[in-house]
C-alpha positions in Angstrom: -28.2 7.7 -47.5 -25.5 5.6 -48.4 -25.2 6.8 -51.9 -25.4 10.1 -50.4 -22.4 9.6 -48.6 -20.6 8.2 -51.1 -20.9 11.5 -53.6 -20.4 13.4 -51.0 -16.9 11.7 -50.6 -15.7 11.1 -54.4 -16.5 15.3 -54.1 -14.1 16.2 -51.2 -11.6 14.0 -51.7 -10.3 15.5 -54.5 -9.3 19.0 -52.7 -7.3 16.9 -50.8 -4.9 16.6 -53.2 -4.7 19.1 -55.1 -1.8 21.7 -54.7 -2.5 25.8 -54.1 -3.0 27.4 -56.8 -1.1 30.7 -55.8 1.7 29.0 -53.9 5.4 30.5 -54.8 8.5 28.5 -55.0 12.3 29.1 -54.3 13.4 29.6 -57.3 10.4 32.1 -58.0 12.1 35.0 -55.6 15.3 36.8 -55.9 16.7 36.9 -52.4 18.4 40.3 -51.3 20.9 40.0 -48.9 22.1 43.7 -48.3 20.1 46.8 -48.8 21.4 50.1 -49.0 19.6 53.6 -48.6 20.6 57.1 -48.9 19.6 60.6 -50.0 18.2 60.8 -53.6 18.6 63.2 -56.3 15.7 63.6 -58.2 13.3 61.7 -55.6 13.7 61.5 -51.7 15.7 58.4 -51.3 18.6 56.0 -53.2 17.9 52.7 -52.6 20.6 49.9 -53.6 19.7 46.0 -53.6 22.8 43.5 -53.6 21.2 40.3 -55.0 23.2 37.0 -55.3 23.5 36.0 -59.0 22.3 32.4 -58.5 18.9 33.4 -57.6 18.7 34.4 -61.5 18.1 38.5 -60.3 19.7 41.5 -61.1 22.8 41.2 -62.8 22.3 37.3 -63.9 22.7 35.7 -66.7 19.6 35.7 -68.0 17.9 38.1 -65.7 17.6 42.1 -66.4 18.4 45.2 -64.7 21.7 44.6 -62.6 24.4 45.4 -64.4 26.8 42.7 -63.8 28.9 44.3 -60.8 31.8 42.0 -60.6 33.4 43.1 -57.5 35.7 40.1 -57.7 36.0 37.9 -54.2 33.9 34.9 -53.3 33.3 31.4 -54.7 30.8 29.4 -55.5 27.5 30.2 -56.8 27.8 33.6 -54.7 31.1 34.4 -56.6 29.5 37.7 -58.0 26.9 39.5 -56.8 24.2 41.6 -58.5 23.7 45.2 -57.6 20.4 47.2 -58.9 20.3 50.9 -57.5 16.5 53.2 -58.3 15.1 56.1 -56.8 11.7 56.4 -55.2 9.5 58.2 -52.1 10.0 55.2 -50.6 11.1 51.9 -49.9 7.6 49.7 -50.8 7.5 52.0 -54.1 10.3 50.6 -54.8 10.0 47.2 -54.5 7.2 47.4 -57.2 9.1 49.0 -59.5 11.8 46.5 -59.4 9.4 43.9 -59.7 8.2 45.4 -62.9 12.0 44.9 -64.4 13.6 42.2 -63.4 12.3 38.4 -64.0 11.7 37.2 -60.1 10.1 38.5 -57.1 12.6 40.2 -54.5 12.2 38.7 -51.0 14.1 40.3 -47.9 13.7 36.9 -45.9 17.4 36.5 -45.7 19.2 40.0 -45.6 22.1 40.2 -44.0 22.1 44.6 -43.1 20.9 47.3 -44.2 23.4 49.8 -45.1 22.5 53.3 -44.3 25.3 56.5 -45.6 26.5 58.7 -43.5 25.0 62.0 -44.7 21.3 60.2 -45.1 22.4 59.0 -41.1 23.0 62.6 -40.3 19.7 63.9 -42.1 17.6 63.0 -38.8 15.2 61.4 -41.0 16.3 57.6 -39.8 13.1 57.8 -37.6 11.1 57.3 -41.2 13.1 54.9 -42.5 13.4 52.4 -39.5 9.7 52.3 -38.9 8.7 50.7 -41.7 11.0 48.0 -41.9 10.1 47.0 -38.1 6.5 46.2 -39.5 7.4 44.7 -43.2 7.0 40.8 -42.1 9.8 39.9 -44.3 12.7 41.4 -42.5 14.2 40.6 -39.6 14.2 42.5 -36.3 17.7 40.9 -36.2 18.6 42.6 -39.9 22.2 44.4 -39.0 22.3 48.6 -39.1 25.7 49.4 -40.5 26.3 53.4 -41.0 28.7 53.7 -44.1 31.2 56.5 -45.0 29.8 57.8 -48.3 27.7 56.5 -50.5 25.9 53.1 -49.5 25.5 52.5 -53.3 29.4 52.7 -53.8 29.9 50.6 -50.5 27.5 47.8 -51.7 29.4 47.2 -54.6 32.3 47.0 -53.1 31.5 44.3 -50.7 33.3 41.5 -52.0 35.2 39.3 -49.5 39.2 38.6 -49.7 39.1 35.0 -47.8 36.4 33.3 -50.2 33.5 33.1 -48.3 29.9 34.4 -49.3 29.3 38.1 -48.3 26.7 36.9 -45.8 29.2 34.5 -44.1 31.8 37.1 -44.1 29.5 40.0 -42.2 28.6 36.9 -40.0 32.2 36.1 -38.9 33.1 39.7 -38.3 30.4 40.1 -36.0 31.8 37.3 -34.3 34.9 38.8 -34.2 34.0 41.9 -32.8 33.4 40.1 -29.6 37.0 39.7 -29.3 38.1 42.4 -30.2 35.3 44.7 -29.5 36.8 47.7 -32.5 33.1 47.9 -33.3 29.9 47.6 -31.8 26.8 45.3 -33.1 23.4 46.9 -34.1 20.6 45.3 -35.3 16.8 46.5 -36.7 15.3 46.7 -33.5 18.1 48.2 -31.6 17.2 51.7 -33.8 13.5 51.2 -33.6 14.0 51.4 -29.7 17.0 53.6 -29.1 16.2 56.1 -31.6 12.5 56.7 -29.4 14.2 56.1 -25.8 14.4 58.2 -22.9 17.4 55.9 -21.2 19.8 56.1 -23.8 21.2 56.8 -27.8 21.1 54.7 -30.5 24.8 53.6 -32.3 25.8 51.7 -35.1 28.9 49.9 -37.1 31.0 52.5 -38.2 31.9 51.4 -41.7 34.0 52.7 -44.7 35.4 51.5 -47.8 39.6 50.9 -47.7 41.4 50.3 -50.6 44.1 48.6 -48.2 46.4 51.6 -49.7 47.0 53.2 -46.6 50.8 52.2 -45.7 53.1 54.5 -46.3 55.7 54.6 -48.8 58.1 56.8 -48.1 58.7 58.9 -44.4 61.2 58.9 -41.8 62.2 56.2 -40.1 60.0 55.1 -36.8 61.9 56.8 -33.6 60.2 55.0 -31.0 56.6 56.5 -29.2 53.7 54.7 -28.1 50.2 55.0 -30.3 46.7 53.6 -29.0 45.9 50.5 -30.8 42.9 50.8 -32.4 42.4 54.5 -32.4 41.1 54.9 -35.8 38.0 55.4 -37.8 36.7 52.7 -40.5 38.4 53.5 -43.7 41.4 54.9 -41.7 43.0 51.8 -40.7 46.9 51.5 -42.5 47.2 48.6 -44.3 48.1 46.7 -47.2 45.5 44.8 -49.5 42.5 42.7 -47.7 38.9 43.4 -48.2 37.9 46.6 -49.6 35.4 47.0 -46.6 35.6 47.2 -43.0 33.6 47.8 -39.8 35.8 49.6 -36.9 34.3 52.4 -35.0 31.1 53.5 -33.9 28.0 55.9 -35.2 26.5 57.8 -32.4 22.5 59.1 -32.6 21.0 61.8 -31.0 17.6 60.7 -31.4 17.2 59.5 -35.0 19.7 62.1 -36.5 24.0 60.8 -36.3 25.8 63.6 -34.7 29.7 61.4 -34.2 31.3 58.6 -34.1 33.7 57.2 -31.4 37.3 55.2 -32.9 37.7 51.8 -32.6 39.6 52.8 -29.0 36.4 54.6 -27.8 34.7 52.0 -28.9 36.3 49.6 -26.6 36.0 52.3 -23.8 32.1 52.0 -24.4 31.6 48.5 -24.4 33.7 47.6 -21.3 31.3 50.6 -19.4 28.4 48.9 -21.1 29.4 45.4 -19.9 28.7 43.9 -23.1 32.0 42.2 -23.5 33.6 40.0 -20.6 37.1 39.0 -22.8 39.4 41.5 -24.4 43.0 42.8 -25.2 44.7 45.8 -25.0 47.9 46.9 -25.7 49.8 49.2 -22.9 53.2 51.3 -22.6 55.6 48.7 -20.6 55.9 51.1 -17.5 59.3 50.7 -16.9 60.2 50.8 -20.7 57.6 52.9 -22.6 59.3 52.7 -25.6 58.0 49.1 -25.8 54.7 47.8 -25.2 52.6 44.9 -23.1 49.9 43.3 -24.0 47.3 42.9 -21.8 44.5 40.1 -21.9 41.6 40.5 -20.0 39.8 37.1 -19.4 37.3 38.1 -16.8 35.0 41.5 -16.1 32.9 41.5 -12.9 32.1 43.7 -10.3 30.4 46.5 -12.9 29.0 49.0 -10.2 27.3 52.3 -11.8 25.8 54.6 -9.2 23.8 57.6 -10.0 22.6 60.4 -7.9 20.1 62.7 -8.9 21.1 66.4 -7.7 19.1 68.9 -9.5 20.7 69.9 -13.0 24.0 68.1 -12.7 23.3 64.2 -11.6 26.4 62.6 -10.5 28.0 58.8 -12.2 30.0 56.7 -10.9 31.6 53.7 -11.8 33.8 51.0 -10.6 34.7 48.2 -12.5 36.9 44.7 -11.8 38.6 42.7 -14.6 41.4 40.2 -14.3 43.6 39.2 -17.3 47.1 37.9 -18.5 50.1 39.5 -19.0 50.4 38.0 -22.4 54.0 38.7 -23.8 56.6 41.1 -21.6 58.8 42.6 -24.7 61.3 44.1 -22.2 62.0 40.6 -20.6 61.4 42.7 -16.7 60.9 40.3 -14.0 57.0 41.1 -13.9 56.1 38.0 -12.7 57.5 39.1 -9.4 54.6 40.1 -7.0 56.0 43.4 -6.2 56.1 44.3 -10.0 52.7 43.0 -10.5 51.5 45.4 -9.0 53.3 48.2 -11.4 51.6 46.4 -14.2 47.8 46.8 -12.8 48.2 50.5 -11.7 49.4 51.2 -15.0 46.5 49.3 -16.7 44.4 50.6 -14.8 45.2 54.1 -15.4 45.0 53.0 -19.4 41.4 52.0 -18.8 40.4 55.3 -16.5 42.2 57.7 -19.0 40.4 55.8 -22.3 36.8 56.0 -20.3 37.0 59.1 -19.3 38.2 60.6 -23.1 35.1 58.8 -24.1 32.6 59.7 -21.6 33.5 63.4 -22.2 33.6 63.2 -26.0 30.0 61.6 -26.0 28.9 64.3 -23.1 29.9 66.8 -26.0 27.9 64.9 -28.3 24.9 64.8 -25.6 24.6 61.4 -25.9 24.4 58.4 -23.2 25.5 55.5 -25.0 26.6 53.5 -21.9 23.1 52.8 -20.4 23.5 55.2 -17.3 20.2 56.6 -17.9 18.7 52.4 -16.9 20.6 53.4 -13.8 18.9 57.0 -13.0 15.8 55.7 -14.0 15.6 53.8 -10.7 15.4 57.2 -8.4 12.2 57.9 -10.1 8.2 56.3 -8.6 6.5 56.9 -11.4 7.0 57.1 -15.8 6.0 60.8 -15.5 8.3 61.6 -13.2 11.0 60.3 -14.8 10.0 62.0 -18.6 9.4 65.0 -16.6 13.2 65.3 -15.6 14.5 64.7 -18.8 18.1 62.3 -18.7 18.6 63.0 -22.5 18.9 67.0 -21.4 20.7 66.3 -18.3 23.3 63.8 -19.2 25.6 66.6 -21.1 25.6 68.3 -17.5 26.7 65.5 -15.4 29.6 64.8 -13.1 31.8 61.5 -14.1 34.0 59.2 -11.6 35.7 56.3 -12.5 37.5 53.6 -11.1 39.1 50.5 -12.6 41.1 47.7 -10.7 42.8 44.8 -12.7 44.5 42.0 -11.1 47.2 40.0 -13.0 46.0 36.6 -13.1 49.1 35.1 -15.2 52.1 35.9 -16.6 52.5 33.7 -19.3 54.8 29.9 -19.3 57.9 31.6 -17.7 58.9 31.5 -13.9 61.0 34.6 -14.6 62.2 36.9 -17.5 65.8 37.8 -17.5 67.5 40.7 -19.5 69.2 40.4 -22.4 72.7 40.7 -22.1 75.0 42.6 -24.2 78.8 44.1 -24.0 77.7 47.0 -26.0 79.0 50.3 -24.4 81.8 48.2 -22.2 85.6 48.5 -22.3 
């Protein structure tokens, strides 16, 4: 018996130690960080892979297939990135295909977005692309959707960051941004695999466009004075000088899975604040008493988000009330607005700002047909049952409805100074 047990041991110990046979390493995969899809030419779609050069992929040294795209930006082993672009049916013939060209295996466990064009966006065929990527184990539900002006290929390429950091860490840090500034909205995988089926609301994405930062103007008259919204552009549209070739400012809007607008980076604002999805921002206003110069406004707090909706037949009535506080954070006139009377011409002039830029974007996405502020989670609560509520129908409704708004904004500070005097001048005396 003994003896027994001992051969039985010197037999299984053994596969204790031994390694799997089939196991993969690191340096075995070439990791993708952005993928890009649009509509193909000779087969249904374009796909485009950006793959870092140190994982020895396409466009290495040593690898095959990506062409060296040196974008310039970045440092490090990211420095340049590797772009491969093929045409197949679909995304998992393409993988296989790749696979068959260059020297590692691609692995999606670490991409960043997927960028989808604008004309593939508008071809109502996103429903068939997002499924399949909400079931492929290697990417994220939390993989970014950005909607790209032109060609994804030609936007891929061009993602090179100005600062130095890697392209992920860059895409990172202007998500994090955008919660400040809220110019653009932030989408993710499952976000289209849910809004794109959804009976309470439309799907949106990051507006983005390629900017060769060549947009100031040369030569023109002289600025005269007038007040323009801050922020009131599309991506690609922005005037500036140099910076990253790429940008995110503005907002795709879905009507099902098929892009029928996009909102500015204004509107975009507009959207969140009804949405609730932001609690700080800033805006800039007209000064009220000197329009030709402005006042920045920081909000610090919004509370008090009330929607009401009343279902009356065809036409179903919103309304919405919302409280914010905030900062007067520089007065460029130097008006005594610290003073509590004039306080008070400060917040009804925000507040009309606010009620003016909601209700532009309220009846631009009405237009559109699309509920992108989540009043349909609201109407949903006047129905018993799931039937009921399918029966009536929001998505058809919502173009029909009546909109009320009303914002009220209290100044909380004014900034270090007890008072603001005028400048003083002897121009135009005697």
């Amino acid at each position: 018996m003994r003896k027994l047990a001992l051969i039985f041991l010197a037999a299984t110990i053994p596969l204790f130690f031994t390694a799997c046979f089939d196991a993969n390493e690191i340096g075995d995969f070439a990791y993708v960080s952005l993928l890009g899809i649009e509509q193909g030419v000779e087969d249904t779609f374009r796909f485009t892979f950006q793959i870092p050069k140190s994982t020895g992929g396409a466009g290495s040294s040593g690898g095959s297939g990506g062409g060296g795209d040196t974008e310039g930006g970045g440092q490090g082993e990211e420095k340049e990135k590797g772009t491969i672009t093929i045409e197949a049916p679909s995304f998992f013939s393409a993988i296989p295909i790749l696979n068959s060209n260059i020297s590692k295996e691609l692995n999606f466990m670490h991409l960043e977005a997927i960028v989808i064009s604008e004309g593939m966006a508008s071809s109502g065929k996103i429903g068939e692309l997002i499924t399949p990527y909400a079931r492929f184990r290697e990417i994220r539900r939390t993989t970014k959707i950005i909607i790209c002006k032109g060609t994804a290929e030609k936007f891929i390429k061009q993602v090179a960051p100005y600062s130095g950091e890697l392209v992920t860490q860059t895409i990172e840090e202007l998500i994090k941004n955008s919660k400040k500034s809220s110019f653009f909205p932030v989408s993710n995988l499952n976000d289209a695999y849910d809004g794109t089926k959804s009976t309470y609301h439309a799907f949106f994405g990051t507006y983005a466009a390629i900017n060769e930062g060549e947009k100031l103007p040369e030569e023109g008259s002289v600025y005269e004075g007038g007040y323009r919204i801050p922020g009131d552009y599309y991506a690609g549209d922005v005037p500036r000088s140099n910076g990253q070739k790429f940008e995110f400012f503005g907002t795709a809007v879905f009507d099902g899975d098929k892009m029928v607008g996009k909102l500015t980076g204004f509107e975009t604002q507009m959207m969140m604040l009804v949405r609730g999805d932001v609690k700080r921002m800033s805006f800039t206003i007209a000064d009220p008493q000197k329009p030709e110069l402005v006042l920045p406004i920081s909000i610090k707090e919004v509370d008090k988000l009330k929607v009401q909706v009343d279902i009356d037949g065809d036409k179903p009535k919103i309304k919405l009330e919302l409280g914010m506080e905030g900062d007067i954070a520089i007065i460029q006139s130097r008006i005594n607005y610290e003073k509590p009377e004039m306080k008070k011409i400060v917040e009804a002039a925000f507040e009309k700002y606010i009620e003016d830029g909601i209700n532009r974007t309220f009846q631009k996405c009405r237009e559109m047909k699309c509920d992108v502020f989540n009043f349909g989670h609201s109407a949903v609560k006047k129905f018993l049952t799931i039937p009921e509520w399918e029966e009536y129908n929001w998505i058809d409704k919502f173009p029909n409805s009546e909109f009320e708004v009303k914002a009220n904004f209290t100044v909380r500070r004014t900034g270090k100074m007890l008072k603001s005097m005028p400048v003083l001048s002897t121009e135009g005396k005697e």
